[in-house]
C-alpha positions in Angstrom: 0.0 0.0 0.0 1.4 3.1 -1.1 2.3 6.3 1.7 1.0 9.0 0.9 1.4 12.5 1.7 -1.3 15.2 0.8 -0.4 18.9 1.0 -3.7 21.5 -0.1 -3.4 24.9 -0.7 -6.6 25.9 0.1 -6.4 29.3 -0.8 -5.7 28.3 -4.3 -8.3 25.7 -4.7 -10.9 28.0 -3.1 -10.0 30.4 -5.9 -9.8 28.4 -9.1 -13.0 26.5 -8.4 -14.7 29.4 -7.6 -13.4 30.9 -11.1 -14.1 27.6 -12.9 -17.3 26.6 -11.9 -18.6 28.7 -9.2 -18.5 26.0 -7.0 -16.5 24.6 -3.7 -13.8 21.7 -3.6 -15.2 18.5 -2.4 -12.4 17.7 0.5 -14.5 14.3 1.7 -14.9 13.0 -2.0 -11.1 13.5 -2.5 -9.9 12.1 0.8 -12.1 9.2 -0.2 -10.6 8.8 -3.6 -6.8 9.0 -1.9 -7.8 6.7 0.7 -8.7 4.0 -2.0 -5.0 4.3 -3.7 -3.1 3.9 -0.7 -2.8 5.3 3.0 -2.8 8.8 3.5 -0.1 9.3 6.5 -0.4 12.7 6.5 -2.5 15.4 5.6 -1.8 19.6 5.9 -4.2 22.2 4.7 -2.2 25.4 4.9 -4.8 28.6 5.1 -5.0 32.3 5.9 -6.6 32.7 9.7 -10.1 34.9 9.4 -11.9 35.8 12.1 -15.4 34.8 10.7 -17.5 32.3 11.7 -18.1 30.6 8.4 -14.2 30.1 8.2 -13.7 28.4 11.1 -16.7 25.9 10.6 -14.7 25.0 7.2 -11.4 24.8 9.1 -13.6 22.5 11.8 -15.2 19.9 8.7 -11.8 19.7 7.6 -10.0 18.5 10.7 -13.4 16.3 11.2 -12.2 14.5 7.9 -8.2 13.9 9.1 -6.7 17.1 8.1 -4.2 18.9 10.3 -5.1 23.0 9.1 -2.5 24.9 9.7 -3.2 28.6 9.9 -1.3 32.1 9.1 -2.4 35.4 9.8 -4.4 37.7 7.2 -1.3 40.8 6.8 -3.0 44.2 6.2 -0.5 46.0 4.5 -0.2 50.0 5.2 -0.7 50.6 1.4 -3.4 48.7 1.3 -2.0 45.7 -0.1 -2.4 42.3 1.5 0.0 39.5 2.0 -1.1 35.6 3.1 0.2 32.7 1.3 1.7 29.6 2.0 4.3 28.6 -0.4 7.6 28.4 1.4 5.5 26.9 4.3 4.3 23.8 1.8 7.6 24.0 0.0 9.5 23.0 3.7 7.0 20.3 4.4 7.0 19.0 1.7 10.8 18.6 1.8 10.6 17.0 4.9 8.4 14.8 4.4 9.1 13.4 1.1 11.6 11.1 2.1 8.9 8.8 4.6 6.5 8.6 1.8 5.9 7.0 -1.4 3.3 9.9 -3.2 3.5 13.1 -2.4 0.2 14.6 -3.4 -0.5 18.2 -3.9 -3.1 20.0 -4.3 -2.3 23.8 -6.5 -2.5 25.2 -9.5 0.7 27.3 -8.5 3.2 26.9 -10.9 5.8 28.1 -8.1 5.9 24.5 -6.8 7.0 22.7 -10.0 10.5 22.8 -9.5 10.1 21.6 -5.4 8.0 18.0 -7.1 11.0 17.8 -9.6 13.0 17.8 -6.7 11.3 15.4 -4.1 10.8 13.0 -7.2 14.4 13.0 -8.6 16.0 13.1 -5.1 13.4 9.9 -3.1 12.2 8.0 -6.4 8.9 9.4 -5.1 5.3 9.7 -7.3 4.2 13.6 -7.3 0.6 13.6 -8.1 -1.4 17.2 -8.6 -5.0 18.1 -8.7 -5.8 21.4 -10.0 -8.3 23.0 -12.3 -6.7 22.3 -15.7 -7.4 25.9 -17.2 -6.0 27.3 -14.1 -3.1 25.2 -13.7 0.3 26.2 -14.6 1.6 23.8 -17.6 4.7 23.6 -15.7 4.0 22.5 -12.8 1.2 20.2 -15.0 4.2 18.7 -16.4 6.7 18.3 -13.4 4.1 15.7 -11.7 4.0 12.3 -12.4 0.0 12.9 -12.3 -1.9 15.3 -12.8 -5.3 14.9 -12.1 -7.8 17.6 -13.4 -10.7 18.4 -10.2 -13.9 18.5 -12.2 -17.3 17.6 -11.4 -16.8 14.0 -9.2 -14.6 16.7 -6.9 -16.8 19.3 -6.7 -19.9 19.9 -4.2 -22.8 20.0 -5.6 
């Protein structure tokens, strides 16, 4: 049974779904589909800490279904910019845990992160599956993964 690793960037899939089809990423359906390829031995969904309540119910279901959510603060910039993502967070994990696993599955459209799967896969032998909205999804990080699978309708809620 294969290990592995699953890594979300929620921020991202909130975004591109939302774009694509005006409609939300179905976390049970894929832990489901992961869970029937192999064992999932560990599970981070990186996201921006809101104070609202609808937030924190989301962040609640997704530590209901095995997730470990780990939160950064919202940055208010004084020229009215805004700073909140998660890369060099995912990028570090990812790196660590590469070597205990035999997938490591992530979850982006953010071409940033193809050179960090070319990496964990040269360097542990390791599978690097993505899901991403295709039209949304950087070809290069499309083509760094071993798979790339596209999140359309059996991924999204209804």
């Amino acid at each position: 049974m294969k290990k592995i690793a699953l890594f979300v960037d929620i921020q991202n899939i909130y975004y591109t779904t939302r774009q694509a089809y005006q409609r939300q990423f179905n976390y049970r359906e894929l832990w489901q589909q992961l869970s029937n390829q192999g064992e999932i031995i560990l599970a981070n969904a990186y996201a921006i800490a809101r104070q609202d309540d609808q937030q924190h119910k989301f962040q609640k279901a997704l530590k209901h279904i095995g997730f470990d959510v780990k939160l950064k603060p919202f940055i208010q910039r004084s020229d009215g910019s805004a700073k909140g993502d998660w890369d060099v967070g995912i990028t570090i994990d990812v790196l660590e845990h590469a070597p205990n696993v035999d997938v490591v599955c992530l979850l982006s459209g953010d071409g940033d992160f193809d050179l960090l799967l070319q990496k964990v896969a040269a360097k542990h032998g390791i599978e690097t599956w993505v899901y991403g909205v295709e039209q949304l999804t950087a070809q290069s990080l499309i083509y760094s993964a071993s798979r790339f699978q596209p999140i359309k309708e059996g991924l999204l809620l209804k």
